[in-house]
GULOVEX-808443 format. One record per residue: residue in three letters; x, z, y of N, C-alpha, C, O in turn. Coordinates in steps of 0.001 Angstrom, whole numbers, padded with zeros to 6 digits, always signed. Example, Ala and Ser with C-alpha at 12.3 -4.5 7.8 and 13.67 -1.06 7.14 Angstrom:
2
ALA+013190+007800-005690+012300+007800-004500+013200+007800-003300+014236+008465-003319 SER+012850+007080-002250+013670+007140-001060+012900+007870+000030+013409+008039+001138 
***
This chain:
95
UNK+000841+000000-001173+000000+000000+000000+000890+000000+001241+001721+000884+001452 UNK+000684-000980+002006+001324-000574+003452+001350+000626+004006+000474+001443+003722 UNK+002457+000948+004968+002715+001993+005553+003493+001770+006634+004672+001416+006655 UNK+002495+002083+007852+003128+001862+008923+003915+003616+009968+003612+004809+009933 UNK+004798+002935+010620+005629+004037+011828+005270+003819+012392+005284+002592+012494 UNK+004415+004627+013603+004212+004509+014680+004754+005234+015590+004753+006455+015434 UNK+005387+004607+016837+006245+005412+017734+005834+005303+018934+005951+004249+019559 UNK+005335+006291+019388+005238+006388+021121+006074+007326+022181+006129+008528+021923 UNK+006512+006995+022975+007693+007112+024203+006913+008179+024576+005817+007630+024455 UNK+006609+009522+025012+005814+009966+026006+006374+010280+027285+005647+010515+028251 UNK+008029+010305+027371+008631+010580+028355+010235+010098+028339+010813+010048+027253 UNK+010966+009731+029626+012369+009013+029538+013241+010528+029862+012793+011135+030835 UNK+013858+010872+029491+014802+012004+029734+016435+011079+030719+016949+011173+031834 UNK+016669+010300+029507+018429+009763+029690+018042+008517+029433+017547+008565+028307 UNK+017956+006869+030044+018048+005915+029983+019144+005223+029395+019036+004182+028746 UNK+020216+005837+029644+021602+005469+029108+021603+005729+027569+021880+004767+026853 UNK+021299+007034+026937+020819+007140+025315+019963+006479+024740+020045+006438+023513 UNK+018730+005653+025490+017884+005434+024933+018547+003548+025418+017832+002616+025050 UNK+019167+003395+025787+020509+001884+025797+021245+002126+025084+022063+001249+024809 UNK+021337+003470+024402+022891+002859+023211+021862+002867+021517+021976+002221+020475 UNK+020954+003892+021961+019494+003534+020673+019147+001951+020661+019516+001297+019685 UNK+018557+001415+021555+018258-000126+021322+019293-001099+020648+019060-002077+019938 UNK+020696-000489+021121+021735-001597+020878+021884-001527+019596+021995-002524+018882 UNK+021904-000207+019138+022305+000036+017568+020894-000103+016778+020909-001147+016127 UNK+019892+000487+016652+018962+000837+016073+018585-000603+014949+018066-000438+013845 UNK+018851-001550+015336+018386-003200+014736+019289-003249+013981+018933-004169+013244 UNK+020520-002809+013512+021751-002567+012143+021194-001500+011307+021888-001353+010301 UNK+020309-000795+011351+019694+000079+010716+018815-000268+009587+018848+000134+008424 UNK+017949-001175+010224+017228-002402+009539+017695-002851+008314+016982-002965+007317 UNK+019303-003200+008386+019891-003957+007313+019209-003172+005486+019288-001976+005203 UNK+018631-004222+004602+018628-003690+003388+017753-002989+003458+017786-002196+002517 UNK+016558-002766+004395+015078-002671+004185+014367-003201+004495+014621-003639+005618 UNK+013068-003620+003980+012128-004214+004320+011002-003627+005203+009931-003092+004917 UNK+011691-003948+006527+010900-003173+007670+010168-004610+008612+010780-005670+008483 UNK+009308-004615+009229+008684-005858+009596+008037-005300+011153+006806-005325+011163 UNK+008612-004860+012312+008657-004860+013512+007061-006020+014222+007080-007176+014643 UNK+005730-004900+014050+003834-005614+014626+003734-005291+015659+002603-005435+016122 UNK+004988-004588+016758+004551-004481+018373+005443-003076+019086+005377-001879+018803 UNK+006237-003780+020068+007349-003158+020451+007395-003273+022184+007870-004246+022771 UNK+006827-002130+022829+006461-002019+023935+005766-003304+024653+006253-003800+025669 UNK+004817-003701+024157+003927-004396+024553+003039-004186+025362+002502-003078+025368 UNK+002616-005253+026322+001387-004422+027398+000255-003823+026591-000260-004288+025574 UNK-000031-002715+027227-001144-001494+026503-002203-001750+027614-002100-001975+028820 UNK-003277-001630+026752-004701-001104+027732-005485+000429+026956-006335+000432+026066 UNK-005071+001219+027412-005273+002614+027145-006802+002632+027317-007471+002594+028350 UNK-007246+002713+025775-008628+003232+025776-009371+004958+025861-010385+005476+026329 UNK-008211+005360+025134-008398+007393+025576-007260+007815+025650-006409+007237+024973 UNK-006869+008944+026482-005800+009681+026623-005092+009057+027332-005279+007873+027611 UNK-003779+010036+027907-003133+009303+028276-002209+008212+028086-002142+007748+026948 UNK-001486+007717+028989-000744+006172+028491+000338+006559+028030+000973+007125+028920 UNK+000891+006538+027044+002383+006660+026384+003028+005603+027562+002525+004627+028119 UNK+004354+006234+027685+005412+005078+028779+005358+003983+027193+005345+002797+027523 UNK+005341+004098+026291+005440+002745+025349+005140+002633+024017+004758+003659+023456 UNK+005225+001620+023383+004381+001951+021843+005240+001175+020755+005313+000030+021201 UNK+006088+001243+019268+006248+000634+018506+005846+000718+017277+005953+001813+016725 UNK+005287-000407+016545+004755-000041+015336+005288-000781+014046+005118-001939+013664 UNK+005968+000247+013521+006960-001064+012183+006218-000712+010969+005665+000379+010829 UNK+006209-001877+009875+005510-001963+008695+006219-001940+007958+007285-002455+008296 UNK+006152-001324+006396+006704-000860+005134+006066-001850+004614+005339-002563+005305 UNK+006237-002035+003352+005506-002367+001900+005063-001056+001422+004142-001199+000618 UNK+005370+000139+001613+005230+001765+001256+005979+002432+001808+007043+002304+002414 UNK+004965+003572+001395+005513+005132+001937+007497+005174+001223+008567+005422+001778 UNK+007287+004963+000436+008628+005492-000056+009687+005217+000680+010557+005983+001093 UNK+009484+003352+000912+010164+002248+001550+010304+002879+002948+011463+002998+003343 UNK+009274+003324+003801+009093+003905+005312+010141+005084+005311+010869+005181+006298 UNK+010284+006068+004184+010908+007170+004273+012506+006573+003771+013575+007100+004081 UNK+012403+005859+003278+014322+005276+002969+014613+005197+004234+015328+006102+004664 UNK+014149+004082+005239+015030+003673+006053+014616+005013+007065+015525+005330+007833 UNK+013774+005561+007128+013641+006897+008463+014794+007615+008155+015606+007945+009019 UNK+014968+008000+006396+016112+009106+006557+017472+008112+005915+018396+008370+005143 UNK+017239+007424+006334+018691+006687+006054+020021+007572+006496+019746+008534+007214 UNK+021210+007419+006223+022076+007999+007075+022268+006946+008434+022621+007388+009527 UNK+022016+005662+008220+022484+004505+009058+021320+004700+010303+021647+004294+011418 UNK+020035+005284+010133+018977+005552+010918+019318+006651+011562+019529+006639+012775 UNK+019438+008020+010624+019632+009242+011273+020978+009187+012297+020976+009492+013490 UNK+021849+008827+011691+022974+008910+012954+022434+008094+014168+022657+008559+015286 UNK+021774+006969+014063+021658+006263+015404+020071+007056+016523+019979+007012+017750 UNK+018884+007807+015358+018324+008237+016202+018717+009343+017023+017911+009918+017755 UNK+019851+009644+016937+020253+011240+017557+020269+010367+019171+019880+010700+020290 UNK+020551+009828+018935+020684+008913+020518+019088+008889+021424+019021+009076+022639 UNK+017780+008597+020446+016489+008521+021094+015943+009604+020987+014736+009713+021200 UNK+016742+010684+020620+016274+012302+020907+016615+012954+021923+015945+013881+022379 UNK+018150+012376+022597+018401+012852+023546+017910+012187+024790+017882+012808+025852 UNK+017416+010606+024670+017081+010081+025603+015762+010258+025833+015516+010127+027032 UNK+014875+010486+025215+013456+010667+025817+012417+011598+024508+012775+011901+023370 UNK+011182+011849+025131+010439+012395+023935+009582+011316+023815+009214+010477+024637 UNK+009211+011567+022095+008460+010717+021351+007842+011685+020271+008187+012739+019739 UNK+006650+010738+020191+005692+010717+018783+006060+010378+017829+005956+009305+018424 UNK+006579+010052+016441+006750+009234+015401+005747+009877+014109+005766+010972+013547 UNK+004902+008694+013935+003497+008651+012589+004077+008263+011713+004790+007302+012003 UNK+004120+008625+010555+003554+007604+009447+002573+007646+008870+002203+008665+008287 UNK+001879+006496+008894+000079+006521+008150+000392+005094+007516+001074+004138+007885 UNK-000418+005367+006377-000348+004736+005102-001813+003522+005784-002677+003895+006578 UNK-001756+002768+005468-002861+001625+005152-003775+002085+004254-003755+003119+003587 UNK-004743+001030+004316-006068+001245+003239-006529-000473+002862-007467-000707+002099 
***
């Protein structure tokens, strides 16, 4: 069953961390099957407030979603989008 990440920005702390996250974060990728459905795209906020941004990457599965999250090649590069801003990160399974 699909399984998607969903990531929302709620706030920028360090711009410069969250520029060395973008640069690296796409080598992370390598040797999973991750499939990138919308990556700060214009939003029209139907409730709540507006996240500063939204990304949503697709698995083939949960299992698949949790390889590359706790990858070591992931974990070392998100330490970078922890210091640069706060975020949401989902995972919800499909139906």
């Amino acid at each position: 069953m699909a399984t998607y990440i969903v990531f929302t920005r709620e706030s920028t702390q360090d711009q410069t961390e969250l520029d060395a996250y973008q640069a690296k974060v796409g080598a992370s990728f390598a040797g999973h099957p991750i499939k990138v459905l919308a990556a700060y795209g214009p939003q029209q906020v139907l409730e709540g407030p507006a996240p500063e941004g939204v990304v949503i990457v697709e698995f083939p599965d949960t299992p698949s979603a949790r390889a590359w999250y706790d990858s070591p090649e992931y974990q070392t590069v998100v330490q970078h989008r922890f210091r640069g801003a706060t975020y949401r990160a989902v995972l919800v399974e499909g139906v």
